[in-house]
DSSP file (Angstrom, degrees, kcal/mol; ACC not computed):
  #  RESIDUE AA STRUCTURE BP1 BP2  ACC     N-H-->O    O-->H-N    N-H-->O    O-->H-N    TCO  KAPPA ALPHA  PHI   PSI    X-CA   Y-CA   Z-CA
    1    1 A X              0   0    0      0, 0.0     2,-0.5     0, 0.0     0, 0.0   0.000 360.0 360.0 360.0 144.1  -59.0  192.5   13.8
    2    2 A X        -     0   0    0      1,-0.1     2,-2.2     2,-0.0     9,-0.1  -0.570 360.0-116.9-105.4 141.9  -60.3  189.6   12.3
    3    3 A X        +     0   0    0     -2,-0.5     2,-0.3     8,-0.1    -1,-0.1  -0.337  61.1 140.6 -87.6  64.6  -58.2  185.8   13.2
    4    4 A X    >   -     0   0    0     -2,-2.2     3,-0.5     3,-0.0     4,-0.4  -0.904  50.9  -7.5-115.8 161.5  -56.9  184.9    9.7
    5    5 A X  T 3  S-     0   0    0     -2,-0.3     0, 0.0     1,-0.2     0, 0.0  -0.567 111.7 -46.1 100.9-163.2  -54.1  183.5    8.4
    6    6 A X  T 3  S+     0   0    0     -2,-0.2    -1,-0.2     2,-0.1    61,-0.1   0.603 141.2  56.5  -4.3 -75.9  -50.9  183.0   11.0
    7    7 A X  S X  S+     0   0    0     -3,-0.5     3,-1.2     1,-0.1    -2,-0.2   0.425  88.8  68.6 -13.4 -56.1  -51.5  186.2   12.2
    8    8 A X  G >> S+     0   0    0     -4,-0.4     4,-1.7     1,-0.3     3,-0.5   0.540  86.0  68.1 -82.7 -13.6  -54.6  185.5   13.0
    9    9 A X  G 34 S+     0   0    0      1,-0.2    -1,-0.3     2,-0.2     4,-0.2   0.621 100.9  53.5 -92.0  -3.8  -53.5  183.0   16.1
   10   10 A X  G <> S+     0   0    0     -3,-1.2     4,-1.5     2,-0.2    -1,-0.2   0.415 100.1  53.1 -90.5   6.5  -52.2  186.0   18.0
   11   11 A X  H <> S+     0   0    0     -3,-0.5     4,-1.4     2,-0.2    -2,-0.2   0.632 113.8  50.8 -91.4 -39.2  -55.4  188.0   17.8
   12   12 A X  H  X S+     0   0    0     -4,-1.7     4,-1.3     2,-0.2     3,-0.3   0.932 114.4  41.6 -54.1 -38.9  -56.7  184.6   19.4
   13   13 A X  H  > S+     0   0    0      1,-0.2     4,-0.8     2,-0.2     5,-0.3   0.983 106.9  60.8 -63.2 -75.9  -54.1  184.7   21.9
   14   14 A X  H  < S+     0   0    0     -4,-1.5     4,-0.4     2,-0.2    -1,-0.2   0.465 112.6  37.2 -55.7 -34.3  -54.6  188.2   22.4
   15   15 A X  H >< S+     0   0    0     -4,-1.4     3,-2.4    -3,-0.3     4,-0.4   0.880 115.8  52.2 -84.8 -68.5  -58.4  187.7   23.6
   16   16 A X  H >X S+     0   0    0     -4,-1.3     3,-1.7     1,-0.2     4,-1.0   0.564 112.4  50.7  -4.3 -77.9  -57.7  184.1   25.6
   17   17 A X  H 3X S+     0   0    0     -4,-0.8     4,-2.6     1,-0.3    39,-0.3   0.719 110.7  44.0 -94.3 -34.3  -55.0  186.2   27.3
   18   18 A X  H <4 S+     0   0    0     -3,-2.4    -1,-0.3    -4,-0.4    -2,-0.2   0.281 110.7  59.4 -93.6  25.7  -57.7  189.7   28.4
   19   19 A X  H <4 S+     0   0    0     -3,-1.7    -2,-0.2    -4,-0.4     4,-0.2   0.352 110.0  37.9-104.4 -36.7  -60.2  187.1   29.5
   20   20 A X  H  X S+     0   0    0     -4,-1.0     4,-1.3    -5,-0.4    -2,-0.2   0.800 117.5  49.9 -78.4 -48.8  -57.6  185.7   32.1
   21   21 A X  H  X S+     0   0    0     -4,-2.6     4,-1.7     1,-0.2    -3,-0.2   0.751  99.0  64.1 -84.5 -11.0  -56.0  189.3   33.1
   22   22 A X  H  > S+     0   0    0      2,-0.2     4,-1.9     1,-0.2     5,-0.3   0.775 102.3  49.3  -3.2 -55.5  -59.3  190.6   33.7
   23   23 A X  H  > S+     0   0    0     -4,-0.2     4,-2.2     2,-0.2     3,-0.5   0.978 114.1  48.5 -48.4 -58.2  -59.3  187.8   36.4
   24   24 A X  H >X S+     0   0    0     -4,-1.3     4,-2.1     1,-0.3     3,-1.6   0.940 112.6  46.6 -55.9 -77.3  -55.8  189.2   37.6
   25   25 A X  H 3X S+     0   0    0     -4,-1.7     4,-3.0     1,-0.3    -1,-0.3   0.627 106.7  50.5 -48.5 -27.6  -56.8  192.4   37.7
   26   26 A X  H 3X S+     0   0    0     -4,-1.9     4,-1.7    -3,-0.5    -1,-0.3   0.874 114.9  50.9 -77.6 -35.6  -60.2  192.0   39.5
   27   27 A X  H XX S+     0   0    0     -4,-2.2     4,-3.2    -3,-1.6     3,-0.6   0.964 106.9  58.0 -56.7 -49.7  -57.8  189.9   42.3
   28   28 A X  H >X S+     0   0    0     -4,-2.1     4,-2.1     1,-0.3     3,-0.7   0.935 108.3  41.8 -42.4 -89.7  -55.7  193.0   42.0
   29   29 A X  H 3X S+     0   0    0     -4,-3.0     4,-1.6     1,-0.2    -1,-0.3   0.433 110.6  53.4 -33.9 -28.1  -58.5  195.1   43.1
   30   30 A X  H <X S+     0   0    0     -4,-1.7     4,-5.3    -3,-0.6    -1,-0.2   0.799 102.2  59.2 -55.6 -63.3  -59.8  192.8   45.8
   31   31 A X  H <X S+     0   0    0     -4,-3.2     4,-1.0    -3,-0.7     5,-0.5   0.998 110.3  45.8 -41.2 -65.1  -56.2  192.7   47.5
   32   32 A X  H >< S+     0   0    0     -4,-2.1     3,-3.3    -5,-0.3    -2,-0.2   0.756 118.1  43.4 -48.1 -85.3  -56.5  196.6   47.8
   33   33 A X  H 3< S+     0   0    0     -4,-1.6    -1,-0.2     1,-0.4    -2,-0.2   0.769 118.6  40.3 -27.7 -58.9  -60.1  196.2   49.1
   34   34 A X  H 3< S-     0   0    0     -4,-5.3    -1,-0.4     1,-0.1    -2,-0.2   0.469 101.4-140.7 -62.4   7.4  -59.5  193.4   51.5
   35   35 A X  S << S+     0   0    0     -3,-3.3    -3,-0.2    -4,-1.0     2,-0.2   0.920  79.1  42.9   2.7  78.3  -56.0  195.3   52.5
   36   36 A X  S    S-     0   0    0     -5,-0.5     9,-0.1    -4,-0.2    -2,-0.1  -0.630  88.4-113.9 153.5 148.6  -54.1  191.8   52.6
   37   37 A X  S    S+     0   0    0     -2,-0.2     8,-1.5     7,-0.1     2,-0.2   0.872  82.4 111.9 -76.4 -33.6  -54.0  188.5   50.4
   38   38 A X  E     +A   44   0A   0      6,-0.2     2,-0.5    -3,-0.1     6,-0.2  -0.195  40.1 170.2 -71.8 115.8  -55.6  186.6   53.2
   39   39 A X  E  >  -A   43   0A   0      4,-1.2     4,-2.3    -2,-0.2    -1,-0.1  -0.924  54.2 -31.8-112.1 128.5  -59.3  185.3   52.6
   40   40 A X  T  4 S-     0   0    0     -2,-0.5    61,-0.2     2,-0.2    62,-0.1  -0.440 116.4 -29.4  70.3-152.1  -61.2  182.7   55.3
   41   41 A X  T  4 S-     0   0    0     60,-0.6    61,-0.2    59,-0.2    60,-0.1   0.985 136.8 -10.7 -79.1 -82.6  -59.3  180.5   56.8
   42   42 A X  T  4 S+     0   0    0     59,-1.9    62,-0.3    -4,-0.1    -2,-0.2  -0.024  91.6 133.0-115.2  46.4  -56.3  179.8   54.4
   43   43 A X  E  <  -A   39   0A   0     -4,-2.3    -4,-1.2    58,-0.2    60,-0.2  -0.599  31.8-169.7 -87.9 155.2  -57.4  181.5   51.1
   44   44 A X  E >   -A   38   0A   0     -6,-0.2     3,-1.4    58,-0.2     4,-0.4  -0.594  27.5-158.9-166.4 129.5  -55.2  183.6   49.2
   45   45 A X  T 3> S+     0   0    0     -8,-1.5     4,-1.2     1,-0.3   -14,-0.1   0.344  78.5  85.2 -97.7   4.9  -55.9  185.7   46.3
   46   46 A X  H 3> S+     0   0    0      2,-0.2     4,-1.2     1,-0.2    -1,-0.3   0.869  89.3  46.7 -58.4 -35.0  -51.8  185.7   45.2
   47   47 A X  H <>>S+     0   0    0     -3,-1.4     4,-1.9     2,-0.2     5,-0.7   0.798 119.9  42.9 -96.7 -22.8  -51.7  182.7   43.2
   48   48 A X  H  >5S+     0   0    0     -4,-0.4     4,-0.7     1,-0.2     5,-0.5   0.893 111.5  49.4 -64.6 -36.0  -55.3  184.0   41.3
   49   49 A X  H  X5S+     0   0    0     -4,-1.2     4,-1.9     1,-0.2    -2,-0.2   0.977 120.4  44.3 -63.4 -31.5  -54.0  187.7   41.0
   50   50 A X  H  X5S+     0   0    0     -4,-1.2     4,-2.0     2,-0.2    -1,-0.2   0.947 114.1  49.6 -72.2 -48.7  -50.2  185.2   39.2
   51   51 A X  H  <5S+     0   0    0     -4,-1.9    -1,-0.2     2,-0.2     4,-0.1   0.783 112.8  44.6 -88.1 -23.1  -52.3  182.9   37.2
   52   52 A X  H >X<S+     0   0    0     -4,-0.7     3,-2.0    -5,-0.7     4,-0.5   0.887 116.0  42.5 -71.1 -72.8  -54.3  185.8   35.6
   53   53 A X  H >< S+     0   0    0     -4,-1.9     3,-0.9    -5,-0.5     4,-0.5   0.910 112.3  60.6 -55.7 -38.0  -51.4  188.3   34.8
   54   54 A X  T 3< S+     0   0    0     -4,-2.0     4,-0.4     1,-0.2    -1,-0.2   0.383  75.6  83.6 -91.9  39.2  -49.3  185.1   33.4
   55   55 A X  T <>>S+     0   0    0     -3,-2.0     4,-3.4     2,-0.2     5,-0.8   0.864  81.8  66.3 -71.7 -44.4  -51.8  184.1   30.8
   56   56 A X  T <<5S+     0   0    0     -3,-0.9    -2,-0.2    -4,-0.5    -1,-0.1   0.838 114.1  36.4 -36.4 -19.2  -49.7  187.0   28.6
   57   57 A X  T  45S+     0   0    0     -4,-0.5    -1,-0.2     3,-0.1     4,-0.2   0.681 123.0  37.4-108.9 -23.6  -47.0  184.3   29.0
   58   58 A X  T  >5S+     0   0    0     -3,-0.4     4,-1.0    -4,-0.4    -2,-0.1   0.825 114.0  47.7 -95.3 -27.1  -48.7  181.1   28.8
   59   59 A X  H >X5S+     0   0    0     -4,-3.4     4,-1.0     2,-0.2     3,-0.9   0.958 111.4  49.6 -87.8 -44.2  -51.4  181.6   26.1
   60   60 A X  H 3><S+     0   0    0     -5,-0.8     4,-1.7     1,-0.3    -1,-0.2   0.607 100.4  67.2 -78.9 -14.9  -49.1  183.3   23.5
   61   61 A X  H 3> S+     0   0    0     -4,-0.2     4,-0.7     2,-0.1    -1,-0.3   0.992 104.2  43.2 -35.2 -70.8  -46.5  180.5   23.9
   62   62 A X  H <X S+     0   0    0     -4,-1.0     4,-1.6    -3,-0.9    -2,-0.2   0.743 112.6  53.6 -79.0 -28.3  -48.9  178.1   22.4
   63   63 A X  H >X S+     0   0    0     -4,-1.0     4,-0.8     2,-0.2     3,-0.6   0.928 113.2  46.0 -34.9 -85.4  -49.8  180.9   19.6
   64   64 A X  H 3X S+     0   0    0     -4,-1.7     4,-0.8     1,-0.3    -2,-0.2   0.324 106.5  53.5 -49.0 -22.8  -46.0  181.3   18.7
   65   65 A X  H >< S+     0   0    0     -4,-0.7     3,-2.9     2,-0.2    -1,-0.3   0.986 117.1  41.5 -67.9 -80.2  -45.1  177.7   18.5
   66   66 A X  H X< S+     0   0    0     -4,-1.6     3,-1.4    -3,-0.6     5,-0.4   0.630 107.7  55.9  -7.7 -70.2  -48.1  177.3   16.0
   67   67 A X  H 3< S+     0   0    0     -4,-0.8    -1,-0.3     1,-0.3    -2,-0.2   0.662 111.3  48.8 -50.9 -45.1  -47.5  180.2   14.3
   68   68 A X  T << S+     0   0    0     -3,-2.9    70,-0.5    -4,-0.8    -1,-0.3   0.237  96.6  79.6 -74.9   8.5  -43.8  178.7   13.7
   69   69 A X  S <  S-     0   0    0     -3,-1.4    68,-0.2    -4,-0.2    63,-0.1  -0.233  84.9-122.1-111.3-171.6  -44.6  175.7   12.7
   70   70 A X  S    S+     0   0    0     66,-0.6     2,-0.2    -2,-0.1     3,-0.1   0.225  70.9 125.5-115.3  17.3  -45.7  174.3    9.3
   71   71 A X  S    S-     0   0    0     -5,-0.4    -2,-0.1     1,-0.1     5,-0.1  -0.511  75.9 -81.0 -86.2 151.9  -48.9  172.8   10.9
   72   72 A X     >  -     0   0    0     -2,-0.2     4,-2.7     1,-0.2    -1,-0.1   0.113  30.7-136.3 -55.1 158.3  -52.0  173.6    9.6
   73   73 A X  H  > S+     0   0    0      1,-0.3     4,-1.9     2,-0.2     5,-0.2   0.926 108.8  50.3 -82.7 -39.7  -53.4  176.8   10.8
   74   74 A X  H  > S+     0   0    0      2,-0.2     4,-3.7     1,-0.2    -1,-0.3   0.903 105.1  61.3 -55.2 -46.5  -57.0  175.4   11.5
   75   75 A X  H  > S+     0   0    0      1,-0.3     4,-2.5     2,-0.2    -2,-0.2   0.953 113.1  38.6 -69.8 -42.2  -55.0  172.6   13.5
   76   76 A X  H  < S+     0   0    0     -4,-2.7    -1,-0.3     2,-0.2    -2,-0.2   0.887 107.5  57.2 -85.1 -16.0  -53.7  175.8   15.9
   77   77 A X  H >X S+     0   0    0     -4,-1.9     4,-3.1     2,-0.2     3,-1.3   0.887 108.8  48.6 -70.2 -50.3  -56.5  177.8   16.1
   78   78 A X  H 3X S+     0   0    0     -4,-3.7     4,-0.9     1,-0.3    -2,-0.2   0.780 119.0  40.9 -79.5  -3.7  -58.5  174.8   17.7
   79   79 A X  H 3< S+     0   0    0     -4,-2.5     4,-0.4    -5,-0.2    -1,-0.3   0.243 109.1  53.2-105.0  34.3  -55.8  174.2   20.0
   80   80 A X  H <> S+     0   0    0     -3,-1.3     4,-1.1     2,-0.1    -3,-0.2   0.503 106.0  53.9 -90.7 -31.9  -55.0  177.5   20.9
   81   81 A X  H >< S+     0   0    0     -4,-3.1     3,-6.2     2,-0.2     4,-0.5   0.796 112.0  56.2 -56.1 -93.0  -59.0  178.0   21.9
   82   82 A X  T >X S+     0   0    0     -4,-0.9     4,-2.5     1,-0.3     3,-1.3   0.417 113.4  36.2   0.8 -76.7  -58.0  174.6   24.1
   83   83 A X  H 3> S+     0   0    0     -4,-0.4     4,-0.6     1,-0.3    -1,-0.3   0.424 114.4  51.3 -79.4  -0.2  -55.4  176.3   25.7
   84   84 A X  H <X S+     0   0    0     -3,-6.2     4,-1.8    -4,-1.1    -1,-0.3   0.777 115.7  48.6 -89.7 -17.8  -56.9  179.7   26.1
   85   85 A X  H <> S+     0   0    0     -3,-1.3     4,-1.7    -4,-0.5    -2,-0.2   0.557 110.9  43.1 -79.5 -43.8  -59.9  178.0   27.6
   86   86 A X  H  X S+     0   0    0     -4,-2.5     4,-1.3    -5,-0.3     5,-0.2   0.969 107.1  60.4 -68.7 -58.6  -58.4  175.9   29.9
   87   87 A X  H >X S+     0   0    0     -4,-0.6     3,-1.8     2,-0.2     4,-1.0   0.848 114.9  41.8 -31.9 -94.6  -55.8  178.9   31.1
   88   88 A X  H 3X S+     0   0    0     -4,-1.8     4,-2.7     2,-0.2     5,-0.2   0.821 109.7  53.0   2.6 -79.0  -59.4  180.9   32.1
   89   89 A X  H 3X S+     0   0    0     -4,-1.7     4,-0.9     1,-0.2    -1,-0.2   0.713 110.0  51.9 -64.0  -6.0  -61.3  178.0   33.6
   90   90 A X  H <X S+     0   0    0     -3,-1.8     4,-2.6    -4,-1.3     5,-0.3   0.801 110.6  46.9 -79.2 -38.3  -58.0  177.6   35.9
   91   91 A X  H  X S+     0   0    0     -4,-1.0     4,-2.2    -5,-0.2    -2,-0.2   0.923 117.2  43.7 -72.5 -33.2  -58.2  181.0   36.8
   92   92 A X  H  X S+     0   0    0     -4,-2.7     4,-0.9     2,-0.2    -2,-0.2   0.742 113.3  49.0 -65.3 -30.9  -61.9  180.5   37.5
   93   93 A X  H >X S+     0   0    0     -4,-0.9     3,-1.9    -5,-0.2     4,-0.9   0.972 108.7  54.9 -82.7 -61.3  -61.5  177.4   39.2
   94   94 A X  H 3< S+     0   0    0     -4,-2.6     5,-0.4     1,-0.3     4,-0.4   0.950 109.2  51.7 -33.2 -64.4  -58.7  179.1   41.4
   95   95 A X  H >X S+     0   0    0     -4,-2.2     4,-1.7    -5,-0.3     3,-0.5   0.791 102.3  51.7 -51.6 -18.6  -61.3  182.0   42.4
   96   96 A X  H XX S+     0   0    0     -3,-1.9     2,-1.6    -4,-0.9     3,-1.1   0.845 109.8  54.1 -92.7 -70.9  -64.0  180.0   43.5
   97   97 A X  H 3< S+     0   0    0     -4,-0.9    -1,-0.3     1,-0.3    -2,-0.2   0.054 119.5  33.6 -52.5  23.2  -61.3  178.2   45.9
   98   98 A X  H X4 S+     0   0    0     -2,-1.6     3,-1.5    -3,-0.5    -1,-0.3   0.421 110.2  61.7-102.3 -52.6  -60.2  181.7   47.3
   99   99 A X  H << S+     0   0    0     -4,-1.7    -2,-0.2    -3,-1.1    -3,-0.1   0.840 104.4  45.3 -52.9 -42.0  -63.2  183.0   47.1
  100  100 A X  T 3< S-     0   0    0     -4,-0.6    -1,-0.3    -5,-0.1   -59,-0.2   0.683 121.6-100.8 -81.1 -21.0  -64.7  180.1   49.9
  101  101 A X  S <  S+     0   0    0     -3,-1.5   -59,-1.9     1,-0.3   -60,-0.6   0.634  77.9 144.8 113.0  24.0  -61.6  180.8   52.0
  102  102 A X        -     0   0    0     -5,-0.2     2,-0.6   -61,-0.2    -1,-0.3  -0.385  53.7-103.0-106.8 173.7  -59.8  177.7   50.9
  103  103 A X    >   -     0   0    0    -60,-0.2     3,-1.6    -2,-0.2   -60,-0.2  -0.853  16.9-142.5 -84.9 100.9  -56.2  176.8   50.1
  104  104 A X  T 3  S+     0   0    0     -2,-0.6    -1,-0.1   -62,-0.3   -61,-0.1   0.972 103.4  62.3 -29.0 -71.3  -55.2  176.6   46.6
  105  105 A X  T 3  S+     0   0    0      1,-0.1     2,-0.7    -3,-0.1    -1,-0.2   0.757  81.5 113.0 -41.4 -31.4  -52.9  173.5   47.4
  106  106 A X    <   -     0   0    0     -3,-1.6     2,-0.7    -9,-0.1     5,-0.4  -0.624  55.0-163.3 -84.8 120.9  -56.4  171.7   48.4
  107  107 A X        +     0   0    0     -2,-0.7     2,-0.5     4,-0.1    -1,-0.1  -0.332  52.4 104.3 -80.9  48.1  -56.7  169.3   46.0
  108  108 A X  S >  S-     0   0    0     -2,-0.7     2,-0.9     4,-0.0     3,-0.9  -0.976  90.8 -32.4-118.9 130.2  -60.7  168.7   46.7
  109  109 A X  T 3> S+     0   0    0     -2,-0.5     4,-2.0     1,-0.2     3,-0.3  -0.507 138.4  17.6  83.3-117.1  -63.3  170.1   44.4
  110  110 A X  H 3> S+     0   0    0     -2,-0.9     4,-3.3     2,-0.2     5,-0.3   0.894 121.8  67.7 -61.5 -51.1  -62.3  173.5   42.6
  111  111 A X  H <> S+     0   0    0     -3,-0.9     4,-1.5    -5,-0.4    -1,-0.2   0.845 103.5  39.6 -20.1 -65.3  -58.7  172.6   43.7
  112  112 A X  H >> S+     0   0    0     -3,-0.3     4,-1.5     2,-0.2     3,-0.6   0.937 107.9  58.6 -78.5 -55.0  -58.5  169.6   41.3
  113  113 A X  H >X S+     0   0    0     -4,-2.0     4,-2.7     1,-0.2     3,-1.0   0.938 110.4  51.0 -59.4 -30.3  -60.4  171.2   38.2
  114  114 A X  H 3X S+     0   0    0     -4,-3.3     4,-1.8     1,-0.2    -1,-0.2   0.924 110.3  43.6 -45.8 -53.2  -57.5  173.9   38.5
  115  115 A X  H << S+     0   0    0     -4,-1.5    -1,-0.2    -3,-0.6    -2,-0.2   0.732 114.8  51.7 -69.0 -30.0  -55.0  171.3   38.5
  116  116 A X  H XX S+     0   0    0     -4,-1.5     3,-3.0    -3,-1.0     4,-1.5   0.991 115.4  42.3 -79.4 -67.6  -57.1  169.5   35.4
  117  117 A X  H >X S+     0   0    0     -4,-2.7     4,-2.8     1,-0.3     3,-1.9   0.780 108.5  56.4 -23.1 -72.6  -57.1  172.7   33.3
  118  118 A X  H 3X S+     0   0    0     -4,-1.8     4,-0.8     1,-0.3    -1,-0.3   0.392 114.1  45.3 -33.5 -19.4  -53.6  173.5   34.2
  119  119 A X  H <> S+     0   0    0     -3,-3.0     4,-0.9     2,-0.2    -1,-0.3   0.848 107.4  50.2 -98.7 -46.8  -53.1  170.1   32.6
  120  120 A X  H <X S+     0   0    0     -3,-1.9     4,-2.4    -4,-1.5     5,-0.3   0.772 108.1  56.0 -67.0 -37.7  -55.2  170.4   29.7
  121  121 A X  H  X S+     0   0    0     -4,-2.8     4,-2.3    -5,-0.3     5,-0.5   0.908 110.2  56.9 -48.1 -85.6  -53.1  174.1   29.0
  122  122 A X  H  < S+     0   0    0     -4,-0.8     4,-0.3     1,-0.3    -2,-0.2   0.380 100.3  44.9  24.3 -87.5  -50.4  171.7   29.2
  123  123 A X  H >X S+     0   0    0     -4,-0.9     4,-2.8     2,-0.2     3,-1.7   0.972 113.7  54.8 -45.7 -62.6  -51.2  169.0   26.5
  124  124 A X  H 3X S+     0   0    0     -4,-2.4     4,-2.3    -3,-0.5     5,-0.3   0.977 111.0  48.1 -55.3 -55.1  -52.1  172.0   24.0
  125  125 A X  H 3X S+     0   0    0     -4,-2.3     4,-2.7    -5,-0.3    -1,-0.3   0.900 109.9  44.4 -56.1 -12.7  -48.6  173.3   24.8
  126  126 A X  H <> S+     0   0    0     -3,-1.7     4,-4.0    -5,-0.5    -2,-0.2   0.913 114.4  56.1 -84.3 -28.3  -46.7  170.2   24.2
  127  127 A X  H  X S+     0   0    0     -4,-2.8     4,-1.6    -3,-0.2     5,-0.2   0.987 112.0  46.1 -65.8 -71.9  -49.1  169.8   20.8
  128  128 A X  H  X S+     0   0    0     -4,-2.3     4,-3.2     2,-0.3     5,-0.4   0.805 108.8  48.8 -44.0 -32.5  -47.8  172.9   20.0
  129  129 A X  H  X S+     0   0    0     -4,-2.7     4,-3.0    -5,-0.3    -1,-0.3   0.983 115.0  47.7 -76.2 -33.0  -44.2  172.3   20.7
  130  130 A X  H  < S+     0   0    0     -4,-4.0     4,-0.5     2,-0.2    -1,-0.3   0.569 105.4  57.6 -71.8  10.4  -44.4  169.0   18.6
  131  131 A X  H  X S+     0   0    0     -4,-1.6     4,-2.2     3,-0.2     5,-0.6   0.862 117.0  38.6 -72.8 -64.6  -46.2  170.8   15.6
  132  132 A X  H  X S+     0   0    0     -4,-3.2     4,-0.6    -5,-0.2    -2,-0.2   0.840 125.0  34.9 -71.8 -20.3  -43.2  173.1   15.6
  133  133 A X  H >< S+     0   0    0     -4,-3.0     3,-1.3    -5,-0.4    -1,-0.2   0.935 127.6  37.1 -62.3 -69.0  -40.2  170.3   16.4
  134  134 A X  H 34 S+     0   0    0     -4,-0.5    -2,-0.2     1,-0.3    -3,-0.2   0.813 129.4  31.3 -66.4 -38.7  -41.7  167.3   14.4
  135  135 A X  H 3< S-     0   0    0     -4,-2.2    -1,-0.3    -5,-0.3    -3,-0.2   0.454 113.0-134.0-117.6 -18.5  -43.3  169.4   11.2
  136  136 A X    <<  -     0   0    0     -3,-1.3   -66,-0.6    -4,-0.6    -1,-0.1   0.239  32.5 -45.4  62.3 172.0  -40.1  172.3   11.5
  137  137 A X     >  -     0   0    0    -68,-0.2     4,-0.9   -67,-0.1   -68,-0.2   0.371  48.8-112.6 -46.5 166.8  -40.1  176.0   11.4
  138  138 A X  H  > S+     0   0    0    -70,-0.5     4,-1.5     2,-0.2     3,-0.2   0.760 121.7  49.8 -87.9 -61.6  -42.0  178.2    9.0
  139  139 A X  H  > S+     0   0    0    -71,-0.2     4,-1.8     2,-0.2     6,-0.2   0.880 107.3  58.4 -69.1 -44.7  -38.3  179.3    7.5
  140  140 A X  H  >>S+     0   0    0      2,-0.3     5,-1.8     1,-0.2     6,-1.7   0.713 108.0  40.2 -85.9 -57.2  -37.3  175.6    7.3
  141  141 A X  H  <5S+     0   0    0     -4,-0.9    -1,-0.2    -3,-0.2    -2,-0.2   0.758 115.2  54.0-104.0  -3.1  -40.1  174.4    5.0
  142  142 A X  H  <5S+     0   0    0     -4,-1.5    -2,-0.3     1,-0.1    -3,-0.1   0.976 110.7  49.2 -41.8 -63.3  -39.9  177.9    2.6
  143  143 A X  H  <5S-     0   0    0     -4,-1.8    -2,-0.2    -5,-0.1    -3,-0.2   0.744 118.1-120.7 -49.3 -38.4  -36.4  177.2    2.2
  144  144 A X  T  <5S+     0   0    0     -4,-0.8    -3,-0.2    -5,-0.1    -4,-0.1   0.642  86.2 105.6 107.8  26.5  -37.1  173.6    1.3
  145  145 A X      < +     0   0    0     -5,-1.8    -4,-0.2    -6,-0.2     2,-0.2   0.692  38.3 128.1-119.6 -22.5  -34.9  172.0    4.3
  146  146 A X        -     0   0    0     -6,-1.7   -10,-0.0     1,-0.1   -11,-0.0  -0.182  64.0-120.6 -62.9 105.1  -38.0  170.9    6.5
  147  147 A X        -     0   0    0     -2,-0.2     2,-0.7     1,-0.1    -1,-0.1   0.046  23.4-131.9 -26.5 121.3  -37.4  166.9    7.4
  148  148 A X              0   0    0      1,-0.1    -1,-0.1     0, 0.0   -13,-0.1  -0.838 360.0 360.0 -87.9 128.3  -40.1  164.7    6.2
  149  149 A X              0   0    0     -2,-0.7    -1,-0.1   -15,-0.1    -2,-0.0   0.273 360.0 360.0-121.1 360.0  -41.4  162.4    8.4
């Protein structure tokens, strides 16, 4: 389906968000192998196998705020790529620190770009929630009520 219009920023979402459970799932499938979350010394493949499956939750927030807003559609498309993009490279960043046997909570190396991704999802959400506060609702400037600012 092609990503125009509105519309078109949940068909964005929709890939961001199977590029990320893809992650989940392959964690999935590793927990069965390994029988057990525990990897190395303190790795553990629970918080990848969480941060994969809740891209469905994270990515398409930023969509739906967009989508509701009156900002331009161009303006949400490049920040939904942000935030589908960051949301990935946290899940990637998360795997190579389980993968080495390492502790998610250690903040050295792979540890911190998670935490910087996770940050950068962040910003793109907060852009999104002001497009739709500051700029109003979709119904709000059809109706002619939308604040100007």
């Amino acid at each position: 389906m092609p990503a125009a219009g509105r519309r078109g920023l949940l068909v964005i979402t929709a890939r961001w968000a199977g590029a990320s459970i893809l992650i989940g799932f392959l964690a999935g499938f590793y927990l069965s192998a390994n029988q057990g979350r525990f990897v190395g010394e303190t790795g553990n493949l629970l918080p990848l196998h969480a941060a994969g499956f809740h891209a469905v939750q994270a990515i398409p927030l930023v969509a739906l705020l967009f989508a509701w807003s009156a900002a331009p559609v161009e303006t949400g498309k490049r920040w939904l790529h942000v935030a589908g993009a960051a949301w990935a490279l946290a899940c990637v960043a998360i795997w190579w620190r389980t993968a080495n046997g390492r502790a998610v909570t250690d903040l050295t190396g792979a540890g911190t770009l998670s935490v910087v991704f996770l940050g950068v999802w962040t910003i793109a959400a907060l852009r999104a929630l002001v497009a739709w506060r500051v700029h109003g609702s979709m119904m709000q400037a059809r109706r002619g009520t939308c604040p100007t600012y």
